[in-house]
C-alpha positions as CSV (number, residue, x, y, z in Angstrom):
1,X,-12.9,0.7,-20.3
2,X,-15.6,-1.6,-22.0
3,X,-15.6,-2.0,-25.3
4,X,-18.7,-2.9,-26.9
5,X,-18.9,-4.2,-30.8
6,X,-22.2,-4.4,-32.6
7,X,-23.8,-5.1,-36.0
8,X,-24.8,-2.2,-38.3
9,X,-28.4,-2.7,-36.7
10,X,-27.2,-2.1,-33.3
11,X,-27.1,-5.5,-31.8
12,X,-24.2,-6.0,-29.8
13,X,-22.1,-8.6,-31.3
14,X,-18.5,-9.1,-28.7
15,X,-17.3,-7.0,-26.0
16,X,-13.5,-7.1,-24.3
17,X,-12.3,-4.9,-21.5
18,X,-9.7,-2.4,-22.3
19,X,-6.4,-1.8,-19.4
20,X,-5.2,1.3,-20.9
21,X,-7.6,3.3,-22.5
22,X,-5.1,6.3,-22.9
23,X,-3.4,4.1,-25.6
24,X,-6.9,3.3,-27.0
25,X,-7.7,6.5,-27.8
26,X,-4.0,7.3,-29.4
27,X,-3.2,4.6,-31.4
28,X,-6.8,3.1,-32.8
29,X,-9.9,5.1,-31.9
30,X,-8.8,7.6,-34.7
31,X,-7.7,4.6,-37.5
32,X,-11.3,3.1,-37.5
33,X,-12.3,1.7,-40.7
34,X,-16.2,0.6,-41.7
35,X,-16.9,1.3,-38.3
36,X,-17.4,4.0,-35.8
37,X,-18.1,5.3,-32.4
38,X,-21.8,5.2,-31.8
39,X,-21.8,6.0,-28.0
40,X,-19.6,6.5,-25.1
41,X,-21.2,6.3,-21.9
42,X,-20.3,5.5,-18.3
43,X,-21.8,2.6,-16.4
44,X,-23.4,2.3,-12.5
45,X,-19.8,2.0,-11.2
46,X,-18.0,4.9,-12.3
47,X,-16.6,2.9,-15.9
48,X,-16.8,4.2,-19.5
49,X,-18.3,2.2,-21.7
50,X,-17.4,2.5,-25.7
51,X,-20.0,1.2,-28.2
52,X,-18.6,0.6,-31.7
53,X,-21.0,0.2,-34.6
54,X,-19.6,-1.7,-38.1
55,X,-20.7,0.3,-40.7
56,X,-21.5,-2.3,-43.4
57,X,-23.1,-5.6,-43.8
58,X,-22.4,-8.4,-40.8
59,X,-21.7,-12.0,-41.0
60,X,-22.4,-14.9,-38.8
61,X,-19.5,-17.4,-37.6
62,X,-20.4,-19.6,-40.5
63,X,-20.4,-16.6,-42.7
64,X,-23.9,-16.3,-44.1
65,X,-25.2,-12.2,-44.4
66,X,-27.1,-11.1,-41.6
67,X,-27.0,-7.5,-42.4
């Protein structure tokens, strides 16, 4: 499973392949804080796909507000 992080405005931000999405779901989908599940979806080959959106303002590497 794909995990997909993005900004409060929707713009994807990091992403990170995930082995065991069983354990995913168990132990953190339902502890998600400032942040929550804007889409699941399954890609061309047969893969879900789990977009997460932060809920409140973003900051750049340098940590200047971008959101």
């Amino acid at each position: 499973m794909k995990i997909i992080i993005e900004d409060i405005n929707g713009n994807d931000l990091c992403s990170f392949c995930v082995m065991d999405p069983d354990y995913l779901q168990e132990k953190i989908i339902f502890s998600l804080e400032d942040c929550n599940i804007a889409d699941v979806d399954t890609d061309d080959d047969g893969d879900k796909i789990c977009r997460i959106q932060l809920q409140n303002v973003t900051y750049t590497i340098f940590g200047e507000m971008i959101g």
